[in-house]
C-alpha positions, 0 to 999 in steps of 0.5 A: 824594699818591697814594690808596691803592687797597683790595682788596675784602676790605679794603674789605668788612671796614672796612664790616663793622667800622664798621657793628658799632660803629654798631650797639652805640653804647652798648658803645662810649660806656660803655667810653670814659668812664674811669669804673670799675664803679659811679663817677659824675662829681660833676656841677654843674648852672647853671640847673635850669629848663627846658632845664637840666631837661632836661639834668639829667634825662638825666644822671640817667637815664644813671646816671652823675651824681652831683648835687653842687651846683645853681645858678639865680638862680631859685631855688625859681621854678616852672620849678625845683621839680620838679628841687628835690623829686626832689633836696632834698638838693643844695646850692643856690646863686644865684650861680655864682661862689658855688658854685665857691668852696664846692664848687669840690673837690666838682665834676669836671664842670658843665652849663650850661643857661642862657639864651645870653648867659650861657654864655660866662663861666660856661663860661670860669670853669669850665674855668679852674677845670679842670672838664669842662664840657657847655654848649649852642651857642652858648659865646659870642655874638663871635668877640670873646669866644673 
């Protein structure tokens, strides 16, 4: 295999190209979501209480999130009740494998913001389900387990 020598030119206009996409990221990430004008991803979101909070927080402020459905065993706990008041209007569920049998046709998308070891079955019910799904490391705690 030999390596193609670039010219200066090329090389000046690859760098100018790759230095204009990293400067308009939000252009670039905006125009491959595949949504249209005003559409938002009917989101679900497992865990609501602190990091999931989090995370649900930054897909409100991104606009593009439609809350279909919140699921946390802790329900109405302290670390939910700030996300329960700015959405009361959301479904809620206790069980996961509740809320995909009632809103399965509602979800396109779930984030999953639960404690480490439960992330693995969640993760592999929802993408067996065909749902998009955004999960902090670790997926799963074996190699065993994937």
């Amino acid at each position: 295999m030999t390596l193609k020598s670039n010219s200066r030119r090329s090389f000046l206009k690859n760098s100018a190209l790759i230095s204009a996409a990293s400067a308009f990221p939000t252009i670039l990430t905006k125009a491959s979501t595949g949504l249209k004008a005003g559409e938002k991803v009917n989101l679900a979101c497992i865990g609501i209480g602190n990091q999931g909070a989090n995370d649900l927080m930054k897909f409100h402020e991104s606009g593009l999130a439609n809350f279909v459905a919140f699921c946390d065993t802790d329900m109405g706990g302290p670390q939910t009740l700030e996300v329960l008041k700015m959405f009361p209007n959301v479904p809620r569920f206790q069980d996961f494998r509740q809320m995909f049998d009632k809103m399965g046709s509602q979800i396109e998308a779930v984030s999953i913001g639960v404690p480490d070891h439960s992330h693995f079955a969640i993760t592999m019910m929802a993408l067996g389900l065909g749902k998009h799904v955004f999960v902090e490391k670790p997926m799963a705690r074996t190699f065993t387990e994937v």
